[in-house]
C-alpha positions as a printed Julia matrix, in Angstrom:
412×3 Matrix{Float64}:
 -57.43  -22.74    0.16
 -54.9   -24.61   -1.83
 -51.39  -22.86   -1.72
 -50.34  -21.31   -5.2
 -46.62  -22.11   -6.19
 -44.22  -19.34   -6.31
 -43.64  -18.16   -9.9
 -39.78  -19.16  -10.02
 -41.08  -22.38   -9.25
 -43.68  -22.85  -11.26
 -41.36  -21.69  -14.23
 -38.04  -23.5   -12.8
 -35.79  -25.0   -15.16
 -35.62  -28.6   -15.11
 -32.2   -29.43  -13.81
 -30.0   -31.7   -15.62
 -28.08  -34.64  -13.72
 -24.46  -35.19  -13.86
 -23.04  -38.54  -12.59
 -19.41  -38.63  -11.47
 -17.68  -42.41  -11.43
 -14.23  -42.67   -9.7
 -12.97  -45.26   -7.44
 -10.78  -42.33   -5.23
 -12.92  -40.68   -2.82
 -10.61  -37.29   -3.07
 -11.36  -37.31   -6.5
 -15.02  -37.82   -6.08
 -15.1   -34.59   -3.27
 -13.16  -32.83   -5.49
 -15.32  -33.21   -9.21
 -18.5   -32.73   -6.73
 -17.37  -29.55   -5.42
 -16.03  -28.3    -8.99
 -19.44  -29.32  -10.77
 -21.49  -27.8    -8.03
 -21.55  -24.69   -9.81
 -24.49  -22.11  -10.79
 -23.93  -21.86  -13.98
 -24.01  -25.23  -14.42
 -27.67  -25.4   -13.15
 -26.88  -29.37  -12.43
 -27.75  -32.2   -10.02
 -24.38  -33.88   -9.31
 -24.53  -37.23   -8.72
 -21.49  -39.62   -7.85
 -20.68  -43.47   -7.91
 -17.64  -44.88   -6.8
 -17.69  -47.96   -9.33
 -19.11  -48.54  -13.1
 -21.6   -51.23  -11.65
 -22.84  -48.26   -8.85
 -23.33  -46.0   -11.67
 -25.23  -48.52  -13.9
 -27.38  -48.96  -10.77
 -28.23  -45.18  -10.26
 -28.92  -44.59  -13.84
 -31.73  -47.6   -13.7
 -33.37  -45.46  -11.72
 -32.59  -41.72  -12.84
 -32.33  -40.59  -15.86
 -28.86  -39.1   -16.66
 -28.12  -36.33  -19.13
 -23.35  -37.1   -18.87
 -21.59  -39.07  -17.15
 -18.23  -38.6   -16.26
 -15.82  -41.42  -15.7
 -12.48  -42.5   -15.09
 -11.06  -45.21  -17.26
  -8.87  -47.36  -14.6
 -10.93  -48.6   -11.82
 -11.32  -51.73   -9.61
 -14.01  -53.65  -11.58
 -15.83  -52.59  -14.4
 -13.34  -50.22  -16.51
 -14.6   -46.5   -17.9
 -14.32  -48.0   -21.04
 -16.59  -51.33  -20.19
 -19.12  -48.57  -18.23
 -19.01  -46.58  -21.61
 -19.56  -49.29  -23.73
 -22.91  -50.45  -21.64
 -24.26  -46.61  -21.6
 -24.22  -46.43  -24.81
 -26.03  -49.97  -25.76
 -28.89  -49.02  -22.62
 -28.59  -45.21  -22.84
 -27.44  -43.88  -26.19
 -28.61  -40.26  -25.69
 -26.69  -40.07  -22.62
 -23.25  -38.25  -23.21
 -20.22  -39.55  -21.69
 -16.93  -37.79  -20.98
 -13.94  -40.24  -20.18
 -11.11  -39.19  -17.47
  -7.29  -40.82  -17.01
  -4.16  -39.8   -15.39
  -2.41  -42.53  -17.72
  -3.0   -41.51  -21.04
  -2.4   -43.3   -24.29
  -3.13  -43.03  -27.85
  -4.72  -46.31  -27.69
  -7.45  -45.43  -24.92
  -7.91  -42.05  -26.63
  -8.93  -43.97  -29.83
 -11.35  -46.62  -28.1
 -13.02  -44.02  -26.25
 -13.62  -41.63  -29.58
 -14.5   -45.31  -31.4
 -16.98  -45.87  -28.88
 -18.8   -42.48  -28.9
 -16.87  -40.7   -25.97
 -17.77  -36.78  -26.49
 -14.55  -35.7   -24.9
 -10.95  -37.36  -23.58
  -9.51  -35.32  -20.62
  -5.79  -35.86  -19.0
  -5.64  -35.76  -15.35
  -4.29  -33.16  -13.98
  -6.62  -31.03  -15.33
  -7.93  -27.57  -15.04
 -10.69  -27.36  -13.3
 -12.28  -23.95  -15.0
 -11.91  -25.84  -18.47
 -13.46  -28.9   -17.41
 -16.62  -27.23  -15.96
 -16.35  -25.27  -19.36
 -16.29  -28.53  -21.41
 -19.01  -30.18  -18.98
 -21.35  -27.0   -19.25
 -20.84  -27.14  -23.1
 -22.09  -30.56  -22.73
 -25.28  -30.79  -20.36
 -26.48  -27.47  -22.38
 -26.07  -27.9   -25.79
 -29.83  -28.85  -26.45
 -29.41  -27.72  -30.42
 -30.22  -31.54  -31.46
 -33.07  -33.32  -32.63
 -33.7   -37.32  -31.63
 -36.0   -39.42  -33.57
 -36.76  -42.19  -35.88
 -36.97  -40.96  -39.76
 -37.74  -44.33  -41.76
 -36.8   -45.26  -45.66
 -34.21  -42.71  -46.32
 -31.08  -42.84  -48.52
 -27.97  -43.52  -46.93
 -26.02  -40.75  -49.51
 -28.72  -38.84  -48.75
 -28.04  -38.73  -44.67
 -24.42  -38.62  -45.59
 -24.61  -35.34  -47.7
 -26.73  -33.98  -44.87
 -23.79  -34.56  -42.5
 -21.4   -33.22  -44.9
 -23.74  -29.73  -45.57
 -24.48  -29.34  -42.08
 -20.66  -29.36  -40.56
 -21.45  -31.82  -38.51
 -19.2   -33.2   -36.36
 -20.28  -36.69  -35.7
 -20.37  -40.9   -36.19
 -23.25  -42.46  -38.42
 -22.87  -46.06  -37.25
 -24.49  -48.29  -40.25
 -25.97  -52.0   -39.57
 -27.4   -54.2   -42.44
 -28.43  -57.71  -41.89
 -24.89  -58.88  -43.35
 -22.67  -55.98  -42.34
 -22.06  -52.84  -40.71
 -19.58  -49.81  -40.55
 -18.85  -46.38  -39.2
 -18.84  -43.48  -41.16
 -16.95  -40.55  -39.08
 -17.3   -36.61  -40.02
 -15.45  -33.81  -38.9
 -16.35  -29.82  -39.59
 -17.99  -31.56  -42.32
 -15.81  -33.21  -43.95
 -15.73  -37.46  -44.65
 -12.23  -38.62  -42.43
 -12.59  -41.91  -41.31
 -14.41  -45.23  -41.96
 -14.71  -48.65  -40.76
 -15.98  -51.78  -41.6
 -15.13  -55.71  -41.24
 -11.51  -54.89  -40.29
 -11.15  -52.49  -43.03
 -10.62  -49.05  -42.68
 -10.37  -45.88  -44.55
 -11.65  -44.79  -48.45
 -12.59  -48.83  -48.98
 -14.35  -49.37  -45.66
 -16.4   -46.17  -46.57
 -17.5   -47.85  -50.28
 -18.5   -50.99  -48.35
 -20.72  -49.29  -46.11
 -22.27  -47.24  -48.92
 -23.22  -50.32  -50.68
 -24.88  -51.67  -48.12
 -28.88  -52.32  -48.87
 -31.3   -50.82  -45.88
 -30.75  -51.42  -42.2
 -30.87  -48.89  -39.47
 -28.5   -45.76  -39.07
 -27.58  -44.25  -35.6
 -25.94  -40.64  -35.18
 -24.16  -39.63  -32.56
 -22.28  -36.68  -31.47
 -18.23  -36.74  -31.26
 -15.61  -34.86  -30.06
 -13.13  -35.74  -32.11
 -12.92  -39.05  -34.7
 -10.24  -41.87  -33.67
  -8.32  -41.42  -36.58
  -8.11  -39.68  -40.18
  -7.72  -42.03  -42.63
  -9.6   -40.45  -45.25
  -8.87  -36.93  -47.57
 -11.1   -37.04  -50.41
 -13.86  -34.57  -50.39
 -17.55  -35.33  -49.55
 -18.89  -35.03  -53.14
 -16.12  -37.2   -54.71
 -17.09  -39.78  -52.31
 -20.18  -39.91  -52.75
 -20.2   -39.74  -56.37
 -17.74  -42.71  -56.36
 -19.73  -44.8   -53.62
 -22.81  -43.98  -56.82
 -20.24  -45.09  -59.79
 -19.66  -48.59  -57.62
 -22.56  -49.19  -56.94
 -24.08  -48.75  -60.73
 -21.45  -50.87  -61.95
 -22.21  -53.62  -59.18
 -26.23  -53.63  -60.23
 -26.99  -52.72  -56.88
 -28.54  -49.36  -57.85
 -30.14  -47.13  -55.26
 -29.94  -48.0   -51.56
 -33.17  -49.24  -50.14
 -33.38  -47.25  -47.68
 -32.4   -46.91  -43.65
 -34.44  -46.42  -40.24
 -32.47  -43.15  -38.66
 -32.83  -43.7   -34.91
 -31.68  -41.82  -32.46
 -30.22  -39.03  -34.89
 -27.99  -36.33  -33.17
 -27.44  -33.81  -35.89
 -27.26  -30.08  -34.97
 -30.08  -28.25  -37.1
 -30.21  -30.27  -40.53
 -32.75  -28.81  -41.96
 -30.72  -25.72  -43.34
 -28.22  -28.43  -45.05
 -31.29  -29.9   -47.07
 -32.23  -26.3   -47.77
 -28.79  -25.62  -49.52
 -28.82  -29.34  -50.83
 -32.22  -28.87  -52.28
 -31.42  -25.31  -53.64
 -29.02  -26.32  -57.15
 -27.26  -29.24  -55.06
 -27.79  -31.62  -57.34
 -27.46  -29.45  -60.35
 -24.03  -28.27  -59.21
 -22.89  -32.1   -58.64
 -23.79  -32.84  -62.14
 -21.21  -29.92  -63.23
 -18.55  -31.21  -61.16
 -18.88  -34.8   -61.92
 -17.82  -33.38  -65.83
 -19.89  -35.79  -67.78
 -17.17  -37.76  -66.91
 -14.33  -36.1   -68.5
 -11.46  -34.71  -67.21
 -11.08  -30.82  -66.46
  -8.43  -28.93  -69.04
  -5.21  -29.34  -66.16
  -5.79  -33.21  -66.65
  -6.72  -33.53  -63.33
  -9.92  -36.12  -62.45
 -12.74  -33.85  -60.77
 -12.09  -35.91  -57.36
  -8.82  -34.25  -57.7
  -9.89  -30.69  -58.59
 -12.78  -31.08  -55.89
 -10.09  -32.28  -53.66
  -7.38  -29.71  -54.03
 -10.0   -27.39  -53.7
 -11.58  -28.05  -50.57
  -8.2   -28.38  -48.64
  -6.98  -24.71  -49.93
 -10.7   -23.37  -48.84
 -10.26  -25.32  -45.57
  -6.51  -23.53  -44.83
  -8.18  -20.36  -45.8
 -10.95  -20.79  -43.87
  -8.52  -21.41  -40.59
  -7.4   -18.02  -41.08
 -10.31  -16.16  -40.22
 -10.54  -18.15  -37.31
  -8.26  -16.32  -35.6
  -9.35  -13.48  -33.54
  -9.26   -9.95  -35.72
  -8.84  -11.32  -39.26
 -11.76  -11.31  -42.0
 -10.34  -12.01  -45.33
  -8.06  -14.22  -46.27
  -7.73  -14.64  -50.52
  -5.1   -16.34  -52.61
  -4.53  -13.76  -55.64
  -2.6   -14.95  -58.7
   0.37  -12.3   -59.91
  -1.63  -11.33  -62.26
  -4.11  -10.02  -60.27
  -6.74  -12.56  -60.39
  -8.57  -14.08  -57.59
  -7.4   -17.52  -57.12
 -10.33  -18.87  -53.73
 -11.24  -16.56  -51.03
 -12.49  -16.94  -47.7
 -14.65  -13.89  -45.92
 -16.48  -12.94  -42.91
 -17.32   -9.87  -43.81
 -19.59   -8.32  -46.67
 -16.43   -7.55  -49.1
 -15.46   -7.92  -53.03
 -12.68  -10.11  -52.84
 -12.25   -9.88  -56.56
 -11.73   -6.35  -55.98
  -9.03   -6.78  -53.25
  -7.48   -9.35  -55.29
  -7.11   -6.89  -58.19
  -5.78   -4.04  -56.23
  -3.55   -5.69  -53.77
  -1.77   -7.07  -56.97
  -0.17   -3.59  -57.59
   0.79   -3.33  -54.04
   2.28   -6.38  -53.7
   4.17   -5.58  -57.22
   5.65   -2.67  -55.53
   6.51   -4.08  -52.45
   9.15   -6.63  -54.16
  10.38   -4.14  -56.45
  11.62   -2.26  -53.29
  12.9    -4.95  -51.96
  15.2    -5.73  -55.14
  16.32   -2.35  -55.64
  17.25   -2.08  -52.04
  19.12   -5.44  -52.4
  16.82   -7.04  -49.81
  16.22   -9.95  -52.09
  12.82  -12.02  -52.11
  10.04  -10.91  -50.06
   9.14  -12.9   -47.7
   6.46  -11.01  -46.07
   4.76   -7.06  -45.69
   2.76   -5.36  -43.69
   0.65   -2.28  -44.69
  -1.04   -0.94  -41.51
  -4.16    1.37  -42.01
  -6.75    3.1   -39.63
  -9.52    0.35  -39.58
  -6.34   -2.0   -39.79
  -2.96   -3.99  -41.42
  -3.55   -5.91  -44.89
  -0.7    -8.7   -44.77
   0.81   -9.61  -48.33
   2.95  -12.68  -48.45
   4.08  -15.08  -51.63
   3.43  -18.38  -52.35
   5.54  -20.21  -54.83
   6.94  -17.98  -58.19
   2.81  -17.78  -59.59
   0.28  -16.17  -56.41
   0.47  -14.45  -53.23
  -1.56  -14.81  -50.02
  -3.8   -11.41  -49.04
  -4.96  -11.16  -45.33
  -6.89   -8.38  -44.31
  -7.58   -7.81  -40.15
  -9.11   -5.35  -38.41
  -6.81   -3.06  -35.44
  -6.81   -5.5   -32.73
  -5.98   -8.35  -34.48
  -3.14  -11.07  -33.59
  -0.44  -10.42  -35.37
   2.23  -12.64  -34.54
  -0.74  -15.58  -35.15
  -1.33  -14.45  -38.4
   2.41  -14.76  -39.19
   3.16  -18.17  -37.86
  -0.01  -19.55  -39.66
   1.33  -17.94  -43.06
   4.34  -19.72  -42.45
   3.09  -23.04  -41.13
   0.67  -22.92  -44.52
   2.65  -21.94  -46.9
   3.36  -24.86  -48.46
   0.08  -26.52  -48.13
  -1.67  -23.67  -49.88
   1.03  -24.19  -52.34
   0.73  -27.63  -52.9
  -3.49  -27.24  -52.81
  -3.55  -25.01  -55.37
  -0.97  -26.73  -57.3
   1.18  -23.44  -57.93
């Protein structure tokens, strides 16, 4: 009778494989040992050159590869640049005790999902290498015929964090996203908000996506929709009209389909009220402005409820109007804006009849939590409101640090 397999085995996870390339034995033994953990649930493999890891990975398939850039032969970067032509779905992490902003940028240009600094600690690199081997939240695929703005917006909707690398028979480019947002683009030498308009002009070819840590550079501030709508504008005027369409391969997005959800549910009906008709709001600002100022003071907002304790963060005019909000939490930010506007009234009237002049900042702690009021410029003031256990000396430097920004982004 044949012997049944044991039921952890039969239901085992498949392991993923980690190759380590170093030319320094101690640091081989030492990434080994680190990597070898549980909670990694990984094979770790190791090669002391990049043509000993190109060998192994011929014959196993590897799920990240860790590397050092300076070694006897073939460089990190040379090793990382032939992964990614043979092996594109393979993630790559790139090691060096002699930093540079120079290698940092090649390795981000070339796909690298992380840059690590030796020393480093070894808890957050098994962190950041865990992060990586289990982070199975992407589809891969070929999608054929699609629009080029169309994959764009998709990026933009979904927060993705990523490179869409874009080759026509005459041309290609790199279009780099981060949270979201359009920051960098290059093409023939050029780079930045004209590199990106050359790339969107471009008529079909084939579109790879790939996962980043962190772009090279940020060359670009406009938002997504202005973009886009200009990329449209140039290309109408150029009689190039609609792209022809792209092969996607080898897409690495994480969960699109809720981003063509929202961009299918009034997307296009709300870009049709921001592009204006094509005049110019009442302030005499262009809509790429408006659109712009507005998604920086919604992205400073938004980095205040990123820290640990604090759901609300609004930007209330003097008179008591709500100005752009940011919440975590189910709340009527209108409301808050209206009430806190008598509070924060009262608060500088105590301050000038004490002879304390300006406010620069109060506090009003409560059960569930403080509400922090602080001004910005002579026309708003900035409302945060935190629950108990929230970091309070964060939330103070941030209001400082920002200040200005919000000021400047909401043109007070």
């Amino acid at each position: 009778m044949t012997d049944m397999p044991e039921v952890g085995e039969s239901m085992s996870v498949k392991k993923k494989k980690i190759l380590v390339v170093d030319d320094e034995e101690d640091m081989i033994w030492t990434l080994r040992n680190c990597l070898n953990h549980e909670a990694l649930n990984a094979d770790i493999l190791t090669a002391s050159s990049g043509e000993e890891a190109l060998g192994i990975m011929e014959d196993t398939p590897v799920n990240l590869v860790l590397t050092d850039i300076r070694m006897s032969g073939m460089s990190g970067l040379d090793l990382m640049l032939e992964i990614r032509e043979r092996w594109p779905s393979t993630s790559v992490i790139v090691m060096t005790a002699f930093p540079s902003p120079e290698y940092k940028s090649e390795v981000m240009r070339l796909g690298g999902l992380h840059y690590i600094e030796k020393p480093f600690d070894i808890v957050e690199l098994r962190q950041v290498v865990s992060e990586a081997v289990n982070d199975d939240r992407s589809f891969a695929g070929t999608v054929v015929g699609v629009s080029l703005s169309d994959i764009v917006q998709v990026n933009c909707l979904s927060q993705a964090t990523a490179a869409l690398e874009v080759t026509a028979s005459d041309r290609s480019g790199t279009i780099y996203f981060e949270k979201g947002r359009i920051v960098h683009a290059e093409s023939g030498g050029e780079t930045g908000v004209e590199a990106f308009y050359r790339i969107m002009e471009l008529d079909g070819g084939k579109i790879s996506s790939k996962k980043v840590a962190k772009p090279p550079e940020k060359s670009i501030d406009l938002p997504c929709e202005a973009l886009i709508i200009e990329a449209a504008r140039r290309r109408d005027e150029s009689g190039s009209g609609q792209d022809e369409g792209f092969n996607i391969e080898a897409l690495d997005a994480e969960d699109p389909f809720p981003a063509l959800s929202r961009a299918d549910d009034g997307g296009d009906e709300q870009n049709a009220e921001d592009s204006g008709g094509g005049e110019a709001p009442p302030s005499g600002k262009t809509t790429a402005q408006e659109d712009e100022m507005d998604g920086n003071l919604r992205d400073i907002l938004g980095e205040f409820t990123t820290i640990p304790g604090v759901n609300t963060a609004c930007l209330v005019g003097r008179d008591g109007f709500l100005l752009d909000s940011i919440a975590t939490v189910n709340v009527d930010t209108e409301m808050i804006g209206a009430i806190a506007s008598s509070g924060f009234g009262a608060s500088e009237s105590m301050g000038r009849q004490l002879g304390k002049g300006n406010m620069a900042m109060t506090m009003i702690e409560y059960e569930q939590g403080p509400v922090i009021f602080s001004p910005v410029g002579d026309e708003a003031f900035l409302v945060i409101v935190a629950d108990r256990d929230s970091n309070l000396g964060m939330i103070r430097l941030k209001i400082k640090k920002h200040a200005q920004e919000i000021m400047e982004s909401a043109a007070i």
